[in-house]
Biopython code that builds the backbone (N, CA, C, O; Angstrom):
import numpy as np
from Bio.PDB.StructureBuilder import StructureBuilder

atoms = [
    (1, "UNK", "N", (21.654, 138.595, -195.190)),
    (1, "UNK", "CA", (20.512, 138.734, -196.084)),
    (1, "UNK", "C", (20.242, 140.205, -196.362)),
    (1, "UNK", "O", (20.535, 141.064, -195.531)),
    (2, "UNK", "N", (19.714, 140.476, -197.470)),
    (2, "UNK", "CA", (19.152, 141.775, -197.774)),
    (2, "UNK", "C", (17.918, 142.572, -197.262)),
    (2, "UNK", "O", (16.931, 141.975, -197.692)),
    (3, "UNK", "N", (17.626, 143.393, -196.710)),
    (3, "UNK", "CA", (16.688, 143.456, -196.342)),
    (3, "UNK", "C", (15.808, 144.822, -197.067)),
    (3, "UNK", "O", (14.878, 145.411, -196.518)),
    (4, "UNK", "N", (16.309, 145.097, -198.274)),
    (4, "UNK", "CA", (15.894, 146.547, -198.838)),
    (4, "UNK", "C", (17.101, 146.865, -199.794)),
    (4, "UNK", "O", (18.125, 146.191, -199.908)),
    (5, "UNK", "N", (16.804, 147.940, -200.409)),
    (5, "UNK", "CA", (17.562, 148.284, -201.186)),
    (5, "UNK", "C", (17.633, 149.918, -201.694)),
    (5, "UNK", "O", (17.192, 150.772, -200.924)),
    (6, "UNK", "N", (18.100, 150.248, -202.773)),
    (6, "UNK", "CA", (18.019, 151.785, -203.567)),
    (6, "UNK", "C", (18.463, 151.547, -204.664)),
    (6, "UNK", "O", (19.428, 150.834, -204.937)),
    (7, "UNK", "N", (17.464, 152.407, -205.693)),
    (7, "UNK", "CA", (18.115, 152.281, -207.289)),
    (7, "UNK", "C", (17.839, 153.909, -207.265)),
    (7, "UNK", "O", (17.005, 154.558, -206.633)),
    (8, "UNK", "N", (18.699, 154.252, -208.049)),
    (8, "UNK", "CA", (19.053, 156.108, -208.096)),
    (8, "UNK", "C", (18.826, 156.018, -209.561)),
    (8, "UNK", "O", (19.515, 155.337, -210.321)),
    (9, "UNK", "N", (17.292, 157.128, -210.078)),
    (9, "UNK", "CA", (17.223, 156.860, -211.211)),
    (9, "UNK", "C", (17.450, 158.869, -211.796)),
    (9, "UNK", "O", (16.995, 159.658, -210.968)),
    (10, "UNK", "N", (17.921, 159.345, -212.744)),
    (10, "UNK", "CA", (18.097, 160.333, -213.156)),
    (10, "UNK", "C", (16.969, 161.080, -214.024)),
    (10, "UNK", "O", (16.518, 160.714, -215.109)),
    (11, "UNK", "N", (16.702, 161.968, -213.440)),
    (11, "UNK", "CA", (15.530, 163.147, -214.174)),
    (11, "UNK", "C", (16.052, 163.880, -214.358)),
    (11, "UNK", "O", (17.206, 164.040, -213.961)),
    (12, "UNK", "N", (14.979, 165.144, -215.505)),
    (12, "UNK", "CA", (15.545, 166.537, -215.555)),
    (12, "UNK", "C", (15.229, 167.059, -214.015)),
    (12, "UNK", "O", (16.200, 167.299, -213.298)),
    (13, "UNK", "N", (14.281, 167.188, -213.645)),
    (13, "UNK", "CA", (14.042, 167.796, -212.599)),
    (13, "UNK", "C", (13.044, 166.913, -211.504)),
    (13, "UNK", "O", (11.859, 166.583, -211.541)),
    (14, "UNK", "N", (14.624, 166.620, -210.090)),
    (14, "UNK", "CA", (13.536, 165.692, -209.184)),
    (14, "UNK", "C", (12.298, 166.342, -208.636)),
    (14, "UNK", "O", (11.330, 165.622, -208.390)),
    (15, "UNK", "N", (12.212, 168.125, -208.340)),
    (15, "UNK", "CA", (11.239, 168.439, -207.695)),
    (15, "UNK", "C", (10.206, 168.227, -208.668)),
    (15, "UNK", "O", (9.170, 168.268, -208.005)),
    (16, "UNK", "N", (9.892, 168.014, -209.924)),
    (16, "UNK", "CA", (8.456, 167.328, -210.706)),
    (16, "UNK", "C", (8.714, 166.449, -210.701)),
    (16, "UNK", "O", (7.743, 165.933, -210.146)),
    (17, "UNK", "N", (9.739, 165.261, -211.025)),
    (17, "UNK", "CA", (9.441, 163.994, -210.677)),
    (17, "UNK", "C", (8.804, 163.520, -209.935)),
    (17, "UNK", "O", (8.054, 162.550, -210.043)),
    (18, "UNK", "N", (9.085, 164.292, -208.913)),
    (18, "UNK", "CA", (8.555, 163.606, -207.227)),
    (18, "UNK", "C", (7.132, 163.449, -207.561)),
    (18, "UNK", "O", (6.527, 162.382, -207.462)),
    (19, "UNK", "N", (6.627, 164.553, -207.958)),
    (19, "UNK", "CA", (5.236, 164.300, -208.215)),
    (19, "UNK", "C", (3.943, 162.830, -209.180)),
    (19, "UNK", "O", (2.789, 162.409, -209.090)),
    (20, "UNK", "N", (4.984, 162.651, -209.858)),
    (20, "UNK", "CA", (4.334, 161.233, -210.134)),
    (20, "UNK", "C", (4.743, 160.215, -209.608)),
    (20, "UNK", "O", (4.301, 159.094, -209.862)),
    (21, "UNK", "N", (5.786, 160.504, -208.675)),
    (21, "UNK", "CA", (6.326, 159.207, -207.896)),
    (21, "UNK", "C", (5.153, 159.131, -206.749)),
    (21, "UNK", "O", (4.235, 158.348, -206.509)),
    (22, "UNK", "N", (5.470, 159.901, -206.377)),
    (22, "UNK", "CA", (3.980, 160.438, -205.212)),
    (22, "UNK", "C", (2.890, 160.273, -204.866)),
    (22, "UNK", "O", (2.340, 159.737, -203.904)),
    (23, "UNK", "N", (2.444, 161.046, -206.186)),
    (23, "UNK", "CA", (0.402, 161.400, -206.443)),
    (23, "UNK", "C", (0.166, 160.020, -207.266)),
    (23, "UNK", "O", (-0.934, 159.477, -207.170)),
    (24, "UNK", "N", (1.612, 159.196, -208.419)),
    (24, "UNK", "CA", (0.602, 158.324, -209.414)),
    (24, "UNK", "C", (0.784, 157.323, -209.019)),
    (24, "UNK", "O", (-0.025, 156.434, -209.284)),
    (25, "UNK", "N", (1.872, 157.066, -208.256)),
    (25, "UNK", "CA", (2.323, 155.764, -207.822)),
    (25, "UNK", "C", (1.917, 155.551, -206.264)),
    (25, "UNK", "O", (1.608, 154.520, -205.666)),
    (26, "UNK", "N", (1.991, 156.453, -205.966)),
    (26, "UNK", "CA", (1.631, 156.391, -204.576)),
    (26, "UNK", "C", (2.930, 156.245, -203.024)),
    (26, "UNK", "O", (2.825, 156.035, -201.815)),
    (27, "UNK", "N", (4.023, 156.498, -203.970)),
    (27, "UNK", "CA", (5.193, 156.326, -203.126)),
    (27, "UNK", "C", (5.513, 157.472, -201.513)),
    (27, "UNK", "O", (4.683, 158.291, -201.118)),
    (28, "UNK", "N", (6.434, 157.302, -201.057)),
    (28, "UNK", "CA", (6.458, 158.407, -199.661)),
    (28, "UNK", "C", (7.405, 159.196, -199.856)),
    (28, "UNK", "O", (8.468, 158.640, -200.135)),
    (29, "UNK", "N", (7.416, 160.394, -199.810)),
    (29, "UNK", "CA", (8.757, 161.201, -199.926)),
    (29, "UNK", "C", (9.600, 161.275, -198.291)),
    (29, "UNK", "O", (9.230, 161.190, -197.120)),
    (30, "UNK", "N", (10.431, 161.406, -198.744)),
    (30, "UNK", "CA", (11.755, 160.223, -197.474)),
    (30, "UNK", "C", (12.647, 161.668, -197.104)),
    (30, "UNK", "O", (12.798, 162.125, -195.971)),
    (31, "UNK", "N", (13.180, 162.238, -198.365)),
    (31, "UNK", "CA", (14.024, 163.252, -198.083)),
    (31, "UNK", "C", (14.509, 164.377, -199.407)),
    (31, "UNK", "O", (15.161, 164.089, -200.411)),
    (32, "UNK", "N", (14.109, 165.329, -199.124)),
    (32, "UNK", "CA", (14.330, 166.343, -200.750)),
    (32, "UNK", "C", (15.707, 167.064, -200.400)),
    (32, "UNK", "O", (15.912, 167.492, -199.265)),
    (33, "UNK", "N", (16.703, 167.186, -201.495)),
    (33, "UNK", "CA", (17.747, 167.815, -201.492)),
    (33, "UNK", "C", (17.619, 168.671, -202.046)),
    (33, "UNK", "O", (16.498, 168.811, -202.536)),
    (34, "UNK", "N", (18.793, 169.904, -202.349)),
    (34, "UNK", "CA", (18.984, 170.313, -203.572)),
    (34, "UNK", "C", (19.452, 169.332, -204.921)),
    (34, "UNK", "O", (20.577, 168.833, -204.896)),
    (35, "UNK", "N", (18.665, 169.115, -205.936)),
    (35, "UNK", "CA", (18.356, 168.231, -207.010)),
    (35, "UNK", "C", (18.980, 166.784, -206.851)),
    (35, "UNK", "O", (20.023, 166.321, -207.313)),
    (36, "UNK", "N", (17.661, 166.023, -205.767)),
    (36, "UNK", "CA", (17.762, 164.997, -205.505)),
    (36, "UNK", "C", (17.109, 164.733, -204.418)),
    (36, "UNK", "O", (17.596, 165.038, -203.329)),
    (37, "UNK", "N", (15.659, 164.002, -204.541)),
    (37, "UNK", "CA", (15.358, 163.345, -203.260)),
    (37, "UNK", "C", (14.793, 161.933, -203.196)),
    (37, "UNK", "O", (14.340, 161.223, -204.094)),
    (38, "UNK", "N", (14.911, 161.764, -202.165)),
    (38, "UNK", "CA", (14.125, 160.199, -202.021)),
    (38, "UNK", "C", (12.904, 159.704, -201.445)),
    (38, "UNK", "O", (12.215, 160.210, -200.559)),
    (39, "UNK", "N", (12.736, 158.589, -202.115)),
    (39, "UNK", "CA", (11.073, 158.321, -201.677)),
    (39, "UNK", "C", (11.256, 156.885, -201.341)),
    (39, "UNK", "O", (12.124, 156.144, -201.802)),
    (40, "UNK", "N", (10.187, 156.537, -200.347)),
    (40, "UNK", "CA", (10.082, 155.310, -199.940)),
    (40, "UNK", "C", (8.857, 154.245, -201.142)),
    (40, "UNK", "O", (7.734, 154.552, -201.541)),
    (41, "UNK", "N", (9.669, 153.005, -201.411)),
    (41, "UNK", "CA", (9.111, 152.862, -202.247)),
    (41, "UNK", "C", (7.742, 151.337, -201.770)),
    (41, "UNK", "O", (6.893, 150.700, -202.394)),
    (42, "UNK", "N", (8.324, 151.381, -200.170)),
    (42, "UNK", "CA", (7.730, 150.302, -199.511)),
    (42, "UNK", "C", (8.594, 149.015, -199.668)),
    (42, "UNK", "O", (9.138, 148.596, -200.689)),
    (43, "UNK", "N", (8.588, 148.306, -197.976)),
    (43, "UNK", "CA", (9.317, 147.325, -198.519)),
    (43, "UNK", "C", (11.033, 147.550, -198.054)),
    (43, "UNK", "O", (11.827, 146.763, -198.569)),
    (44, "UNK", "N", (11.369, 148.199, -197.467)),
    (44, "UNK", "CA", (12.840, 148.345, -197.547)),
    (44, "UNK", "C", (12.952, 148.962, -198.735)),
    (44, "UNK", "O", (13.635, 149.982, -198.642)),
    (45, "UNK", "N", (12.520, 148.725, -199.891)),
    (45, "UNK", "CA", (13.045, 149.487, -200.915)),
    (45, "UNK", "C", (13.286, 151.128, -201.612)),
    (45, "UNK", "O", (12.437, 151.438, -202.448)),
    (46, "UNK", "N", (14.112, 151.919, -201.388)),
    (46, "UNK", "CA", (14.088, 153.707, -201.730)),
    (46, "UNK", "C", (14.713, 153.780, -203.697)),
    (46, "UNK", "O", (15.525, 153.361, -204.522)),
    (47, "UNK", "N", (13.877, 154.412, -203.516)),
    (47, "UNK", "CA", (14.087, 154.992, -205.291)),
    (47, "UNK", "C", (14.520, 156.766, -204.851)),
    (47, "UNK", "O", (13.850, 157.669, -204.350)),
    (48, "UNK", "N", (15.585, 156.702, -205.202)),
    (48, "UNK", "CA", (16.344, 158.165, -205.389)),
    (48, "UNK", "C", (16.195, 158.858, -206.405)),
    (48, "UNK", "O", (16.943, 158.255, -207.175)),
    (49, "UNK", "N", (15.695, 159.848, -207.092)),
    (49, "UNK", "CA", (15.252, 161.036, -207.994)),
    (49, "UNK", "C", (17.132, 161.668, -207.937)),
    (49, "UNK", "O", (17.780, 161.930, -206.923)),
    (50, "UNK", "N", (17.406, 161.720, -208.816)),
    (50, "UNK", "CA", (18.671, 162.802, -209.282)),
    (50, "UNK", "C", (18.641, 163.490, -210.110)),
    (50, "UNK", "O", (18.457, 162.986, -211.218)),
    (51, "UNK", "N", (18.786, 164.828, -210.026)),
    (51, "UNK", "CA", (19.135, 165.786, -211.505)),
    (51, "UNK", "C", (20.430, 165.079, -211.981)),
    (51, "UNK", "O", (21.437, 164.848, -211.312)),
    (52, "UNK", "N", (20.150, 164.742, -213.480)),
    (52, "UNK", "CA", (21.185, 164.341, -214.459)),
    (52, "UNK", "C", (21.499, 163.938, -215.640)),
    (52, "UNK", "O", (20.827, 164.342, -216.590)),
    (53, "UNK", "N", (22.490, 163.132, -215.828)),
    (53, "UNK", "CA", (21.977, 162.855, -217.204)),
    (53, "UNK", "C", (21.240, 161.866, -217.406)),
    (53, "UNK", "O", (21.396, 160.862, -216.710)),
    (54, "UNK", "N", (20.183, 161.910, -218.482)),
    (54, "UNK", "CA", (19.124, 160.846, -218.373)),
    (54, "UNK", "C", (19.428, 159.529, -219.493)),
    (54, "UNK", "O", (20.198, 159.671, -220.443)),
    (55, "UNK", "N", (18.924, 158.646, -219.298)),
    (55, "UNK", "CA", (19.226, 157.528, -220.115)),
    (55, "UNK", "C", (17.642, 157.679, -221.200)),
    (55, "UNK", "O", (16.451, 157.956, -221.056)),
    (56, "UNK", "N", (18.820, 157.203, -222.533)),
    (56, "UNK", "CA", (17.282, 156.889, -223.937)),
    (56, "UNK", "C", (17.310, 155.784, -223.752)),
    (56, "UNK", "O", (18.342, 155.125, -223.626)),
    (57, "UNK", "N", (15.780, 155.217, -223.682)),
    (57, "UNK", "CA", (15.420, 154.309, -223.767)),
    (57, "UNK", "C", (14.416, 154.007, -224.910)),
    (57, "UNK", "O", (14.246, 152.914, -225.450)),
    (58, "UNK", "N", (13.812, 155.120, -225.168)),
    (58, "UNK", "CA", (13.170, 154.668, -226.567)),
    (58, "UNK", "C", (13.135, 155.946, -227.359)),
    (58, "UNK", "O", (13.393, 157.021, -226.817)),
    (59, "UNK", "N", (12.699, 155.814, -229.123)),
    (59, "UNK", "CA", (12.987, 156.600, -229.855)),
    (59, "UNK", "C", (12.010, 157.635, -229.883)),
    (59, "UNK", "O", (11.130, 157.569, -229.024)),
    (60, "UNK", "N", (11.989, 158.474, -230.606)),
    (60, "UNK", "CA", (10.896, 159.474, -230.521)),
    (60, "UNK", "C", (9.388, 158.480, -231.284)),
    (60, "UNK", "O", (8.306, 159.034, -231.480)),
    (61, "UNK", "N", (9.560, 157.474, -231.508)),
    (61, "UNK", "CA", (8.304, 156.517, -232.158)),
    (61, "UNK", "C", (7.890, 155.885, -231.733)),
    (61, "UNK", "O", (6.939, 155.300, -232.252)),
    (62, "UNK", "N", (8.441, 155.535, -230.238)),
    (62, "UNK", "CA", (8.477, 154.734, -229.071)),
    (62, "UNK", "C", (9.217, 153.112, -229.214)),
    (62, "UNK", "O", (9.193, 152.111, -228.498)),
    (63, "UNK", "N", (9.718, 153.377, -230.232)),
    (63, "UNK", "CA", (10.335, 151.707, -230.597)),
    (63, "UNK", "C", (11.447, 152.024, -229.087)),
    (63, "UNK", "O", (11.562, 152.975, -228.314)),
    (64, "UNK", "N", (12.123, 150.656, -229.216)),
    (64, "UNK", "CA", (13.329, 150.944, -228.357)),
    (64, "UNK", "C", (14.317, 151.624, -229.326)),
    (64, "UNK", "O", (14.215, 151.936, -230.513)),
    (65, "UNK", "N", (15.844, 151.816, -227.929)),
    (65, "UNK", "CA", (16.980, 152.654, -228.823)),
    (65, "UNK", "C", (17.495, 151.638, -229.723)),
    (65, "UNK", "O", (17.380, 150.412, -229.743)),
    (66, "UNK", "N", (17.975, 152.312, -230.317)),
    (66, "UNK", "CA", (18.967, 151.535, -231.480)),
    (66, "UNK", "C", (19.937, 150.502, -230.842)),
    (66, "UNK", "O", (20.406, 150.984, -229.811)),
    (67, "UNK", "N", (20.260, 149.634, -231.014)),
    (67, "UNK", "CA", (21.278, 148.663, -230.759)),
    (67, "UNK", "C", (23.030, 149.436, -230.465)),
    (67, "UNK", "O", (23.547, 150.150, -231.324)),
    (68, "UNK", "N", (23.650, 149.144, -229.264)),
    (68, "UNK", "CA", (24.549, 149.760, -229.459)),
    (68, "UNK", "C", (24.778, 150.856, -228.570)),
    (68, "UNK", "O", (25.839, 151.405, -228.272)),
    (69, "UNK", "N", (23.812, 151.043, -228.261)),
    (69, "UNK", "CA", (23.857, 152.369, -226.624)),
    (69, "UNK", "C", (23.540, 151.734, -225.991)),
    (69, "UNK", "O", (22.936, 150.750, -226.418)),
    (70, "UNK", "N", (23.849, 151.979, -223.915)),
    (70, "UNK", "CA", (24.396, 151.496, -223.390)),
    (70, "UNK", "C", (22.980, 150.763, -222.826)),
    (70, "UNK", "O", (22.155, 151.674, -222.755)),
    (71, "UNK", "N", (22.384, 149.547, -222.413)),
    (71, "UNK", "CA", (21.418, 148.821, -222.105)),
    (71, "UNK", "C", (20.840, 149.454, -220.605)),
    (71, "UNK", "O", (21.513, 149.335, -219.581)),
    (72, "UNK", "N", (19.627, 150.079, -220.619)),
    (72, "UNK", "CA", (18.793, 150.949, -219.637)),
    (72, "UNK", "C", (18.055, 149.932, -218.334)),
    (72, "UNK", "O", (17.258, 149.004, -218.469)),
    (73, "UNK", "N", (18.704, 150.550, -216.969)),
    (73, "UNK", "CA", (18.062, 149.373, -216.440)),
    (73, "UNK", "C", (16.416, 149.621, -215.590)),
    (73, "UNK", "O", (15.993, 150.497, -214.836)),
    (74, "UNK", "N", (15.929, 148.590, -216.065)),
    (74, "UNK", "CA", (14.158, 148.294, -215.816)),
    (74, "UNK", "C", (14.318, 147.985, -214.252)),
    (74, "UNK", "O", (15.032, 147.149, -213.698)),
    (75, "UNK", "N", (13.405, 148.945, -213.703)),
    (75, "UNK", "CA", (13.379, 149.074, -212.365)),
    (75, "UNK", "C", (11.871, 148.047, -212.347)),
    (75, "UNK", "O", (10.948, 148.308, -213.118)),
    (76, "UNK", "N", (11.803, 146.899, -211.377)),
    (76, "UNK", "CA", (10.136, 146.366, -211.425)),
    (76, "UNK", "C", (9.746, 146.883, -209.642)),
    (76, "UNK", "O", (10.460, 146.854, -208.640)),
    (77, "UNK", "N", (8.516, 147.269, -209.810)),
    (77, "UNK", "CA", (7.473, 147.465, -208.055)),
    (77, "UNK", "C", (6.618, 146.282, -208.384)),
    (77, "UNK", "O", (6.109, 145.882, -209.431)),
    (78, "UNK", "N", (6.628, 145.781, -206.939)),
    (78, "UNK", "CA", (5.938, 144.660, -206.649)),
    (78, "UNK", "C", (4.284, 145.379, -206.076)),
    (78, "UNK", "O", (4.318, 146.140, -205.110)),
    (79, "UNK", "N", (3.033, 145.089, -206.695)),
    (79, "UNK", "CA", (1.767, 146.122, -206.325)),
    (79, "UNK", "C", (1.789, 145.571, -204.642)),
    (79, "UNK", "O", (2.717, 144.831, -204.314)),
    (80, "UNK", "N", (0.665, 145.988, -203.533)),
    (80, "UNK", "CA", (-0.169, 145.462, -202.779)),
    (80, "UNK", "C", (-1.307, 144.719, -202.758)),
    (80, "UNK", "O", (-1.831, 144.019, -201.891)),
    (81, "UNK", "N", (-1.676, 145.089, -204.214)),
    (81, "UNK", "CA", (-2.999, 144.600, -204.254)),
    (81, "UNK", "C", (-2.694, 143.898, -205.655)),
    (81, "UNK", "O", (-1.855, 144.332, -206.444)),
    (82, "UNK", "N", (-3.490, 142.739, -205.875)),
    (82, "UNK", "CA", (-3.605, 141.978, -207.453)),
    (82, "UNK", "C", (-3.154, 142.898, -208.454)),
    (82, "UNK", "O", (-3.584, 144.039, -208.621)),
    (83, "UNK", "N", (-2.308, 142.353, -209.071)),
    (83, "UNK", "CA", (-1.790, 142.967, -209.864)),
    (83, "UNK", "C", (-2.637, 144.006, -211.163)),
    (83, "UNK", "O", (-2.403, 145.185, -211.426)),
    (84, "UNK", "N", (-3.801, 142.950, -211.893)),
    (84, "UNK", "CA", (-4.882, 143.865, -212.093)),
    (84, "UNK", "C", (-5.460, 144.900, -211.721)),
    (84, "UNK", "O", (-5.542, 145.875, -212.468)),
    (85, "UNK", "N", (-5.948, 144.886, -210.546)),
    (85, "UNK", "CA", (-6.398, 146.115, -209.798)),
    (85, "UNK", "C", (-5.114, 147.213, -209.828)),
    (85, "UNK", "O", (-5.407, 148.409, -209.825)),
    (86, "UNK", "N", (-3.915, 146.877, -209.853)),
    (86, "UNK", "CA", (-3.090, 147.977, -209.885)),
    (86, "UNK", "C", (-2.793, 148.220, -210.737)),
    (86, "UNK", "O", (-2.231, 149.315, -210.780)),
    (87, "UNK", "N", (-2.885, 147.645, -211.717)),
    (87, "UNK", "CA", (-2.870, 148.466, -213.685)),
    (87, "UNK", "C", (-3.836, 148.792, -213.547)),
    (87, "UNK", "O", (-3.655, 149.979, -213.819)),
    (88, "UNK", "N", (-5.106, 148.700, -213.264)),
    (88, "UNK", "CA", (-5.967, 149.110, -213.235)),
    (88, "UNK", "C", (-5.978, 150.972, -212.635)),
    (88, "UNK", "O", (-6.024, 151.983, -213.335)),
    (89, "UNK", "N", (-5.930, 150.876, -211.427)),
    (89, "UNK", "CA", (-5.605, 152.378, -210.715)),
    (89, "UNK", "C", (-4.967, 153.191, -210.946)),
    (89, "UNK", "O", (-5.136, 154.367, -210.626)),
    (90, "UNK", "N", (-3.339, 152.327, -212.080)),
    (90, "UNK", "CA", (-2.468, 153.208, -212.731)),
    (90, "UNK", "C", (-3.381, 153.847, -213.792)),
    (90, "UNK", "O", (-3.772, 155.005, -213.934)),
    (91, "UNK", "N", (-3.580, 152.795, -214.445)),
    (91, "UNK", "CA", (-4.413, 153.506, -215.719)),
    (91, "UNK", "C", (-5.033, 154.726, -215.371)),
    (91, "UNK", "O", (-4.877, 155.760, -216.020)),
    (92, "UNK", "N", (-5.550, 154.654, -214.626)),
    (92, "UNK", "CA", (-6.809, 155.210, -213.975)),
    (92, "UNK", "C", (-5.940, 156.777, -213.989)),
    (92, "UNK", "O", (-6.444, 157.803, -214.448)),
    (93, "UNK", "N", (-4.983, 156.723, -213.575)),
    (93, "UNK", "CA", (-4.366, 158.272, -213.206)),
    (93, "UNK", "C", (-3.244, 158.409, -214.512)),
    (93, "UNK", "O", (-2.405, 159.302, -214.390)),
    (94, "UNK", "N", (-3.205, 157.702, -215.543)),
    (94, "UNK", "CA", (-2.894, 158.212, -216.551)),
    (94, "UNK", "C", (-1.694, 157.423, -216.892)),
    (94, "UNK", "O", (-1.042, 158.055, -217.724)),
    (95, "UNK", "N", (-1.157, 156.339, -216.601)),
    (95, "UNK", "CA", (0.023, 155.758, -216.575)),
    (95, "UNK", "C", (-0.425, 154.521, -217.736)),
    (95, "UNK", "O", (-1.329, 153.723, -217.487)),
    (96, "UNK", "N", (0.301, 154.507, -218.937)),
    (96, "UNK", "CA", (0.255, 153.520, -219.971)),
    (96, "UNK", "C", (1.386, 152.666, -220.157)),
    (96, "UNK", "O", (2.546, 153.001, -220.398)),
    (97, "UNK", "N", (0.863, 151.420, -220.002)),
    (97, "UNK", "CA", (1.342, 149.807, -220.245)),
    (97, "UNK", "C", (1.767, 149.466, -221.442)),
    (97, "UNK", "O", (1.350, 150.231, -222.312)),
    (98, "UNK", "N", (2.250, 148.849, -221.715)),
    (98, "UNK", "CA", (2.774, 147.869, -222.690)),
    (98, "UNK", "C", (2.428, 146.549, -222.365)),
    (98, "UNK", "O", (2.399, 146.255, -221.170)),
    (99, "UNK", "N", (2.130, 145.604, -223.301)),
    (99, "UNK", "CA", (1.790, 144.409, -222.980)),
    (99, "UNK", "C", (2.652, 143.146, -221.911)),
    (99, "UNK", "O", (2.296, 141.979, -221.746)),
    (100, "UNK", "N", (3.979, 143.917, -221.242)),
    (100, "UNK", "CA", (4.705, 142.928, -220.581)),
    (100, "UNK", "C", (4.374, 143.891, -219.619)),
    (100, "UNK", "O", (5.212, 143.549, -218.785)),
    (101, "UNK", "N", (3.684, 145.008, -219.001)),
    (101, "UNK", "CA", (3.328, 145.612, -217.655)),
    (101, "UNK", "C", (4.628, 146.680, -217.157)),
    (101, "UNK", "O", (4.974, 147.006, -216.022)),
    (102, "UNK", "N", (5.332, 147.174, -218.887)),
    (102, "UNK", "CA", (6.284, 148.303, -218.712)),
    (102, "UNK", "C", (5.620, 149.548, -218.980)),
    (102, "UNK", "O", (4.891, 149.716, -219.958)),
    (103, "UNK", "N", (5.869, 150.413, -218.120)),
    (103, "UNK", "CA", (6.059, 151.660, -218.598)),
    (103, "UNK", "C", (6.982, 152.658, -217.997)),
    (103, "UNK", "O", (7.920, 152.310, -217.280)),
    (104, "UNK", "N", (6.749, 153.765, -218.256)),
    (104, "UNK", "CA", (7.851, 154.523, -218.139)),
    (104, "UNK", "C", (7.534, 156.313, -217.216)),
    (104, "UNK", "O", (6.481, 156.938, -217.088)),
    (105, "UNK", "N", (8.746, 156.599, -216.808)),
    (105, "UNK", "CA", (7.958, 158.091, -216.153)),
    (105, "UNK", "C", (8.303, 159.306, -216.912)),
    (105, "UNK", "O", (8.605, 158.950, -218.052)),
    (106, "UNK", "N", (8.377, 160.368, -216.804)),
    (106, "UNK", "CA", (7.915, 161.488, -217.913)),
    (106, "UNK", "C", (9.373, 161.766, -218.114)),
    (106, "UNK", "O", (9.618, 162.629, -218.957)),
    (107, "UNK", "N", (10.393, 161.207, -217.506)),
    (107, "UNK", "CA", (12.045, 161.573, -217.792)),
    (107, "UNK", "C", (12.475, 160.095, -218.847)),
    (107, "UNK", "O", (13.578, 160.135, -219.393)),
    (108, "UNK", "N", (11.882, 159.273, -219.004)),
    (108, "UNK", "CA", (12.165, 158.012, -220.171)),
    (108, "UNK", "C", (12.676, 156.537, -218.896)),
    (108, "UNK", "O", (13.004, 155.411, -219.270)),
    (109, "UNK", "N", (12.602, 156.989, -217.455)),
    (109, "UNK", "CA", (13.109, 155.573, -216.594)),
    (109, "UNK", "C", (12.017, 154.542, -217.191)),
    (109, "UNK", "O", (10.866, 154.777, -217.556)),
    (110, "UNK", "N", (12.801, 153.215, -217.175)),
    (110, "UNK", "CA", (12.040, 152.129, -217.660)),
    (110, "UNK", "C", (11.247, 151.672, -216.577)),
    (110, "UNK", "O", (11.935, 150.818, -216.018)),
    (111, "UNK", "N", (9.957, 151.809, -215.872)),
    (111, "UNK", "CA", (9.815, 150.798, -214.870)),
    (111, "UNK", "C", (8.875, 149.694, -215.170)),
    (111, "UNK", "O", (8.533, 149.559, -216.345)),
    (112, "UNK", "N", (8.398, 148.870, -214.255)),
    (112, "UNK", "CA", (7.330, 147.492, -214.749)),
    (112, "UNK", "C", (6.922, 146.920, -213.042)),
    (112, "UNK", "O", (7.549, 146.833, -211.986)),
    (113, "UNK", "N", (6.088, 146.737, -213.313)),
    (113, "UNK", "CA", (5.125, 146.335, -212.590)),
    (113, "UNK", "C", (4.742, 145.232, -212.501)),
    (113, "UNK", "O", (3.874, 145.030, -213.350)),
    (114, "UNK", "N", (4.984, 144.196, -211.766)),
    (114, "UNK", "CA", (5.179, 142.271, -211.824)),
    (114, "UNK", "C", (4.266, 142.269, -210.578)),
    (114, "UNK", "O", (3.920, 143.173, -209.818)),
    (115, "UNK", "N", (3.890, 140.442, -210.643)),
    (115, "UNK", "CA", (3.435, 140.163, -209.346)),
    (115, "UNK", "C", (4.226, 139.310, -209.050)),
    (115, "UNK", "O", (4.703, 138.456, -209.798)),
    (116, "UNK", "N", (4.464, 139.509, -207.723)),
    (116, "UNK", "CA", (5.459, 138.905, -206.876)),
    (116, "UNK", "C", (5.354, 136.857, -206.650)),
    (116, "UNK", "O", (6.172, 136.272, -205.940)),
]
sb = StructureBuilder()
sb.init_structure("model")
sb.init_model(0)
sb.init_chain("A")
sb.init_seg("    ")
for serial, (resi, resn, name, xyz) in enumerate(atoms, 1):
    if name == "N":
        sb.init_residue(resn, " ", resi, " ")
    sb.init_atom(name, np.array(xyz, "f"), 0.0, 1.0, " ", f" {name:<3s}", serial, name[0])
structure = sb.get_structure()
């Protein structure tokens, strides 16, 4: 059985990433490299920060990309608390939804927010 996991998602720069992984989400920082560290995302689960190349996921209009580039993968966090209350708290520190509970971090990663 599985008991945890890691998805390695690519930024310009993990040492500011970290910071909304951190302060908005509320995640644990695990281990900082030179450009690349990891955070605990709770759960068995680690989300890895990499300097690299980043994936488009949406246009400068916010539509999605065009059809035809390579399909971006949607990372989902399961909250602690009712799922409301945790759009809620996101909001709260500046993090905007879409009506299926996606959004995204300041490098274009897709993430979403479900209840378990």
């Amino acid at each position: 059985m599985i008991a945890g996991g890691m998805v390695t998602l690519f930024v310009r720069d993990a040492k500011v990433a970290v910071r909304f992984y951190v302060e908005t989400l509320g995640m644990k920082l695990v281990a900082e490299r030179d450009g690349a560290a990891t955070l605990d995302a709770g759960d068995g689960f680690l989300v890895e920060l990499q300097n690299g190349a980043l994936a488009k996921t949406r246009s400068e209009d916010g539509t999605p990309s065009p059809r035809g580039e390579a399909p971006v993968p949607l990372v989902t966090f399961y909250p602690k608390v009712p799922l409301a209350e945790a759009i809620a708290i996101y909001e709260n520190r500046g993090v905007v939804f879409d009506e299926d509970g996606r959004f995204a971090d300041a490098d274009g990663n897709a993430l979403c927010l479900r209840a378990r």
